[in-house]
C-alpha positions in Angstrom: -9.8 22.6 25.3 -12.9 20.9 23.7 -12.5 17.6 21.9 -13.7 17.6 18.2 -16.9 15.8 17.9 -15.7 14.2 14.7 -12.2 12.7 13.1 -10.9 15.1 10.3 -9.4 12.5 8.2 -6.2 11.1 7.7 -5.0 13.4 5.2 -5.9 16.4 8.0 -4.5 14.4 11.1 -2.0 16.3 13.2 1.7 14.8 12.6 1.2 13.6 9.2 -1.7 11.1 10.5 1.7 9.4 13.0 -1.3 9.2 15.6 -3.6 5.8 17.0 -6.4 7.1 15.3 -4.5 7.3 11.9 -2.6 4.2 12.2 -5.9 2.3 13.2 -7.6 3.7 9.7 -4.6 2.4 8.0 -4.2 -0.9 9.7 -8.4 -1.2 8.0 -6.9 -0.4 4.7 -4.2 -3.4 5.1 -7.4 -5.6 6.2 -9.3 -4.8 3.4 -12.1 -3.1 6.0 -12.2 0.1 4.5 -11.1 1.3 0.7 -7.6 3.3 0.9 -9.2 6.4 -0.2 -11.4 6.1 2.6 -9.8 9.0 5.6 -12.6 8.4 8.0 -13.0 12.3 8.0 -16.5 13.1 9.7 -16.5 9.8 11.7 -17.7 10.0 15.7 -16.0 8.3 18.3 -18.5 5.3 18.1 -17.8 4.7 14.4 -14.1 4.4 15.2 -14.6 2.5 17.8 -16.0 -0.3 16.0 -13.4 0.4 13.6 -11.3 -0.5 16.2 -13.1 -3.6 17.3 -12.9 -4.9 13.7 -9.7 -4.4 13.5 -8.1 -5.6 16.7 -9.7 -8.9 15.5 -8.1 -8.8 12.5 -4.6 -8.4 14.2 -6.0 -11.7 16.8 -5.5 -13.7 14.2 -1.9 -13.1 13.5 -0.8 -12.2 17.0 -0.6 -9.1 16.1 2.4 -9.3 14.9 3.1 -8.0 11.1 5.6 -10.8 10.4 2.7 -12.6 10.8 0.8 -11.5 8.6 0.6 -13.9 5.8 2.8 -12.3 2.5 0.1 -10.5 0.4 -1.3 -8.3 3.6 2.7 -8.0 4.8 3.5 -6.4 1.5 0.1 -4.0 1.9 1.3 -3.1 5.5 4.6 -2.5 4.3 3.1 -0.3 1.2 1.0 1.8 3.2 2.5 2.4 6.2 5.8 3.1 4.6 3.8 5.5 2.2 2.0 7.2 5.5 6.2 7.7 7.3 6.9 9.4 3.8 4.5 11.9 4.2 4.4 12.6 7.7 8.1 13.5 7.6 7.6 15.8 4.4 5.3 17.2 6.6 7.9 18.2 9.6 6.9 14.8 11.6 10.0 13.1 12.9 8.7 10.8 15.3 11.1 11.5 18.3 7.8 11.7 20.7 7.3 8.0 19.9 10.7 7.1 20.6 11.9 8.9 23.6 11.3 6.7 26.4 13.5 3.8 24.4 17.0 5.4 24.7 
């Protein structure tokens, strides 16, 4: 099966936008790296990769660790990603594939 060529967008992203890709577009939104009406639809590999870069160095300097993250980008974590579970599981995600090596 052929690979898209571009990202369609959080709001188009297979389970709800529950993927690395999604999460990595949201985790830019907590930083303040992109706008949160910004889905990244359209954007090559190479675009999200420097996404990526950004925001991996963003996460450095808290150990990547949200309860590290000083209180006003804790709160906008909490916001958005809570916001993104919502409507992944209004839209049939449940999120039993991330889980189901824990038990």
């Amino acid at each position: 099966m052929a690979r898209a060529d571009t990202y369609v967008g959080t709001d188009k992203d297979v389970n709800g936008g529950m993927t690395t890709i999604g999460k990595l577009v949201r985790d830019a939104w907590v930083f303040g790296l992109l706008p949160e009406t910004e889905t990244c639809a359209g954007w090559n590999l190479g675009r999200m990769d420097l996404l990526l870069d950004e925001v991996s160095e963003e996460w450095d300097k808290y150990g990547c660790m949200v309860s590290s993250l000083p209180a006003d980008l804790r709160e906008r974590h909490d916001r958005i990603h809570t916001a993104a579970i919502e409507r992944a599981k209004q839209a049939g995600w449940a999120g039993e594939k991330e889980t189901d090596d824990e038990s």
